[in-house]
Each structure stands twice: as structure tokens, then as C-alpha cells.
MIVEX-438658 format. One record per residue (C-alpha): x, z, y. Coordinates in steps of 0.25 Angstrom, whole numbers, padded with zeros to 4 digits, always signed. Each point is the difference from the previous one (the first is absolute). Example, Ala and Ser with C-alpha at 12.3 -4.5 7.8 and 13.67 -1.06 7.14 Angstrom:
MIVEX-438658
+0049+0031-0018/+0006-0002+0014/
***
This chain:
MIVEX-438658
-0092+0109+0114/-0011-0007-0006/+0001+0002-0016/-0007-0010-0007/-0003+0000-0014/-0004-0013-0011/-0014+0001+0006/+0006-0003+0014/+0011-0010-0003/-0007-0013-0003/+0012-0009+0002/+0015+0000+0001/+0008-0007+0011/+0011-0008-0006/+0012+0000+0011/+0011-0010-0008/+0006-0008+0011/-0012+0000+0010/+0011+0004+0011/+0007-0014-0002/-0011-0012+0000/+0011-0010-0001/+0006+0008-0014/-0013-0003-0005/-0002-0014+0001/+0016+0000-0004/-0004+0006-0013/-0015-0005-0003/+0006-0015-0005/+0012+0006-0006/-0007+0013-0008/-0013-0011-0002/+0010-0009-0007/+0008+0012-0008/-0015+0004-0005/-0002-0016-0006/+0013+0002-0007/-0003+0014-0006/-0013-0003-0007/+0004-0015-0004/+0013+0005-0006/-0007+0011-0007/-0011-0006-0005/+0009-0011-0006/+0008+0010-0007/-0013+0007-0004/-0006-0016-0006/+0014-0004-0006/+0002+0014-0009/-0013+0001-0004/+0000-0017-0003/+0012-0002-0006/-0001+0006-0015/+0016+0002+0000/-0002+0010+0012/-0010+0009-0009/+0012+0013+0000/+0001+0012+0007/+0010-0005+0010/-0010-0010+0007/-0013+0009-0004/+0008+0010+0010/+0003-0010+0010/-0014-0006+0001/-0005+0014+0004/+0012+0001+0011/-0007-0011+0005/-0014+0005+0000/+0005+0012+0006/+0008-0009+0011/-0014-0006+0003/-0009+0012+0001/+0011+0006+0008/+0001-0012+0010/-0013-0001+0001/-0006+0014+0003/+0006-0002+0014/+0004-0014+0003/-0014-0007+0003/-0004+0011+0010/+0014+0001+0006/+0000-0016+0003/-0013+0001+0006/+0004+0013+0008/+0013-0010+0005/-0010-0011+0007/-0011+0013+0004/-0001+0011+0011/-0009+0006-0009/+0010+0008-0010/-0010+0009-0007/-0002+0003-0014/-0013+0011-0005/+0003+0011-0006/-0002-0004-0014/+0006-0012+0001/+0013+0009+0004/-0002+0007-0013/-0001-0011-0007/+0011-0007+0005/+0007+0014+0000/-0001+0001-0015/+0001-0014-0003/+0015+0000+0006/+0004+0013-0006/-0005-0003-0013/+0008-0014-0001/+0011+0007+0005/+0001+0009-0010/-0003-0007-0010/+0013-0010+0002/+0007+0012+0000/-0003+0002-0015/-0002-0015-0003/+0015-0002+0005/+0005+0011-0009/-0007-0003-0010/+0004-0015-0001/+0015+0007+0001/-0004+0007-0012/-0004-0013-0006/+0014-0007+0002/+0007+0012-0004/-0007-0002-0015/+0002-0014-0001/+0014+0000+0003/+0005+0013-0005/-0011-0001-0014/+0000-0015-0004/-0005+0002-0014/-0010+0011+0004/-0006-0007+0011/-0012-0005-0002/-0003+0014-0009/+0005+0006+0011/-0009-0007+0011/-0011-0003-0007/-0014-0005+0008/-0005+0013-0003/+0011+0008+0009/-0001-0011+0011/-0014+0002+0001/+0001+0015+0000/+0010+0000+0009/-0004-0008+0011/-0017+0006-0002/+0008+0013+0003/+0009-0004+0011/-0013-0005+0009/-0010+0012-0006/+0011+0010+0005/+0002-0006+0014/-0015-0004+0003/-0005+0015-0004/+0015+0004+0009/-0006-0010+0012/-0014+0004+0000/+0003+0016+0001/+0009-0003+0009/-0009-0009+0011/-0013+0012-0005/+0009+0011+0005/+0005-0007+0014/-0013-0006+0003/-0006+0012-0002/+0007+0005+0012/-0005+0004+0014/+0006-0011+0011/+0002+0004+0013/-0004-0008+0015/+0005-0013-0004/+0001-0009-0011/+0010-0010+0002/+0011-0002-0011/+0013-0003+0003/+0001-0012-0012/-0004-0013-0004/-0010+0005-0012/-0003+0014-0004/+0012+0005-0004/-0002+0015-0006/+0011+0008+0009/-0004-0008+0013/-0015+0004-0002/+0006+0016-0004/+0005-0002+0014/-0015+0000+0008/-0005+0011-0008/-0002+0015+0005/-0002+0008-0011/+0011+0005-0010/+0007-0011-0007/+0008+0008-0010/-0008-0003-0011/+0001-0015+0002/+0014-0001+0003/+0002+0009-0013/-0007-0010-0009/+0010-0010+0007/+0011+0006-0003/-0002+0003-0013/-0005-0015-0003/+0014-0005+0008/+0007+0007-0010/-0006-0005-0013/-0001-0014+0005/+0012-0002+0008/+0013+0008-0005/-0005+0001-0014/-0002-0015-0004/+0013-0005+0009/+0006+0011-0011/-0004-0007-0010/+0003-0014+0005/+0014+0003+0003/+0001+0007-0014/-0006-0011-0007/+0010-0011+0007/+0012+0010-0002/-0003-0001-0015/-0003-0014+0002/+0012-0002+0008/+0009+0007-0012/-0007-0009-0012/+0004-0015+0007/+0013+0005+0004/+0002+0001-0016/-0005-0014-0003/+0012-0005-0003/-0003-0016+0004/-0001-0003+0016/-0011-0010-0003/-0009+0014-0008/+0003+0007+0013/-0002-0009+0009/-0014-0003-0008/-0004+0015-0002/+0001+0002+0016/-0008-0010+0004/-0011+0007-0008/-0001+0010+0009/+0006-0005+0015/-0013-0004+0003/-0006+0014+0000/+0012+0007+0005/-0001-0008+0011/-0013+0003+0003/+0002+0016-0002/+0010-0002+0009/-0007-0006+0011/-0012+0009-0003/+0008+0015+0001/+0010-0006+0011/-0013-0001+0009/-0005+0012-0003/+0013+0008+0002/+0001-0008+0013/-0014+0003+0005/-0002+0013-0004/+0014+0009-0001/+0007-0004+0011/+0000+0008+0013/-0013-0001+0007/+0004-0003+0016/-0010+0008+0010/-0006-0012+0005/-0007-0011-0009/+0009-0014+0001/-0006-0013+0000/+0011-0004-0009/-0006+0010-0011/-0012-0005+0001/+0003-0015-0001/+0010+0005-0012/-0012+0007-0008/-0009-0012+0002/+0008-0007-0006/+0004+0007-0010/-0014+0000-0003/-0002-0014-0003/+0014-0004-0004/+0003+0008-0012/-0013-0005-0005/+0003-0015+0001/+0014+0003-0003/-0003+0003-0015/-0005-0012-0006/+0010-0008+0008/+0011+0008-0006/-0007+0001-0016/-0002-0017+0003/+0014-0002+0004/+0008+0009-0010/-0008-0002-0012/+0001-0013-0009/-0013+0002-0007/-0007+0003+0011/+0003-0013+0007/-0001-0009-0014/-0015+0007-0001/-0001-0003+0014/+0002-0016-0003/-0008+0001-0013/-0011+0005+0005/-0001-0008+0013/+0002-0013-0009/-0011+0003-0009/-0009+0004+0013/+0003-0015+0003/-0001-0006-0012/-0015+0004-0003/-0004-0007+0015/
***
């Protein structure tokens, strides 16, 4: 067998649903309009909290990174996967898989702790009233979130350097819509160990670790609104946080679906479908979810797009 190495492989072939043309023109109108969503609704989100002066707090600082990060996400595969859905052509270069390979992983990852920091967030406002803005000072949000996407883009570059960096044996064809990290393990014929160690050990900090600290922080939350003693204050100190543990929900509940269930022998269309969507759902999701269950949100929303009107 032929071994080819980075100087060998020029470009990757992208095999997503090339087996089913009529899949592909199913889901080019439906993903195209999914896509529209995602980066309208975000970038709303990101306009109205940065706008609206009463949306200037650590809450809706950490949301309008969600939505950069939703944005980056989508984006990193979507525009070439909706080409790839109307092309015979499906293939990418090699550095535009690294790219797109780091670019994926490091979003990723970087929701991960984005997600249990905002959990982190809820717990201090509810729990620590008083102390709050000490607490959660502009300061620690920066720090926080400058850390959260220093960590996972040193984490995504070492781990695409190290994969890439492999030798790939007779053909190139990956057996995914973009780049994904283990389908692209899965052409090369050298020893992957190192790689899948340095997966491993990033799955355990950014996925068990975080959902540890989510589900600690809402079980303290949980604790300090069942002692409220009026309906009305409970009913008020919940909504706070619905909107985002809707979102975790949604996020992890993917995840675990995707990646923890048992792996059939053979590769179902369904799984496929299901990942896709997955992939430009949750994304689009997320501001439709903050929009709906958050007052301020919507009244900022109005504010802004009267003003925007007002000055024509």
C-alpha cells in the first residue's frame, strides 16, 4: 500500500451524502435556510447586548460570546458543505482541512467551558445577591472567557499539528461532511496513539468536568429558589436561568447522543442526517431560545430596532 505523507496528500475527498443525490438537494434548501437563521439570530444577539446599555452585565457579555462562537462554528463548515451539496466535486486541500479541523474543534471546545462558565455565572447571582457584582466583576469576565478560548485554541492547534502530521495511506476519502478529527484518524497508517491520547485527555476536561460543574451549580441553584419563600421570587429566579439550561441541555444531549452510544458496524444514513443536523440546529436554536425566554432580551430587541427606525 501506497503511503502518502503531507507532501503527497494535496486534498481531501469529502464523502457526506454523495451516495444519496436526492438527500442532497433535500437538505441544501433546508441547511441553507438553517444557516440564514444562525447568523441573523446571532448576530442580533451580539448588536442588541452590546447596544442596549442595560444589557452591559456579565450574563449578556457571556451570551454574546455563545453567539460568536455559534457563528464561527457554523461557519467553519457550512459554506463548503452547501456547495459540496449542488457539486460532484467534494474536495477540500489539505490546509483548508486543518483549518477547518481546528477551527471546529476549537468552538467546540470552547462552548464547552463557555457553558459552564455561564452556569457559574447564575449560580453567583442567585445564590450571592449582595456579592454579585464584587463577585463577577468585568475583570473576572474577561479573564474567564480570554482563558476559556486561549486554552481550547492552544488544545485545537496541538491537536490538528499532531494528526496532520501523520502519514495517510492509498486513499483520502473521509467518511464525513467536513473534517472531523477521528474520521481523518481513520485514513491514517501510522501510529495514532499519540492523537487519540491528546483526545482523550481534552474529552475529559472539556466534556465530564464542565457538565460536573454545571449540574453542581444548578443543584445549589436548584436548593436556594426552593427557599424563596414567595411563588412569584421563584418563579422570577428560574426564568434567570431556563434559558441557558435549556441550551446545555440541548448541547450535551447531542453530544452524549452522537458520541456515547453504541457504534453500529455499518454507517447509517440516519446518523449522518442526525449529525448534520445537529450541526446547524443547535447553533440556531440558541438565540431563538435566549429571544424567547428572556424579557430583556426581547424589550432590547424592540428598543433597538425602533431607534434603528427612528433615525431613517
Amino acid at each position: 500500500m501506497e503511503t502518502l505523507n503531507r507532501t503527497g496528500v494535496s486534498e481531501f475527498f469529502l464523502k457526506g451524502f454523495s451516495a444519496y443525490p436526492a438527500l442532497e438537494l433535500l437538505l441544501f434548501p433546508l441547511c441553507s435556510a438553517m444557516y440564514l437563521v444562525t447568523l441573523l439570530g446571532n448576530t442580533a444577539i451580539v448588536a442588541v447586548s452590546v447596544l442596549d446599555v442595560r444589557l452591559h452585565t456579565p450574563m449578556y457579555f457571556f451570551l454574546g460570546n455563545l453567539s460568536i462562537l455559534d457563528v464561527c462554528y457554523t461557519s467553519s463548515f457550512t459554506p463548503l458543505m452547501l456547495v459540496h451539496f449542488l457539486s460532484s466535486q467534494k474536495t477540500i486541500s489539505f490546509a483548508g482541512c486543518a483549518v477547518q479541523m481546528c477551527l471546529s474543534l476549537s468552538t467546540g471546545s470552547t462552548e464547552c467551558l463557555l457553558l459552564a462558565i455561564m452556569a457559574y455565572d447564575r449560580y453567583l447571582a442567585i445564590c450571592w445577591p449582595l456579592q454579585y457584582p464584587v463577585l463577577m466583576s468585568r475583570k473576572l469576565c474577561l479573564l474567564l472567557v480570554g482563558a476559556a478560548w486561549v486554552f481550547s485554541l492552544l488544545k485545537s492547534v496541538t491537536e490538528t499539528v499532531i494528526a496532520m502530521k501523520l502519514p495517510f495511506c492509498g486513499h483520502y476519502m473521509v467518511n464525513h461532511f467536513m473534517c472531523e478529527i477521528l474520521a481523518v484518524l481513520k485514513l491514517a497508517c501510522g501510529d495514532t496513539s499519540v492523537s487519540e491520547a491528546f483526545l482523550l485527555a481534552g474529552s475529559i476536561l472539556l466534556l465530564p468536568m464542565p457538565l460536573a460543574l454545571i449540574c453542581l451549580s444548578y443543584t445549589l441553584i436548584l436548593v436556594t429558589i426552593l427557599r424563596v419563600p414567595s411563588s412569584a421570587g421563584r418563579r422570577k429566579a428560574f426564568s434567570t436561568c431556563s434559558a441557558h439550561l435549556a441550551v446545555v441541555v440541548l448541547f450535551y444531549g447531542a453530544i452524549i447522543y452522537m458520541y456515547m452510544r453504541p457504534k453500529s458496524k455499518e454507517a447509517h444514513v440516519s446518523d449522518e442526517v442526525f449529525t448534520v443536523l445537529y450541526a446547524v440546529v443547535t447553533p440556531m436554536l440558541n438565540p431563538v431560545i435566549y429571544s424567547l425566554r428572556n424579557k430583556e432580551v426581547k424589550e432590547a430587541a424592540r428598543k433597538v430596532w425602533s431607534k434603528s427606525w427612528s433615525c431613517r
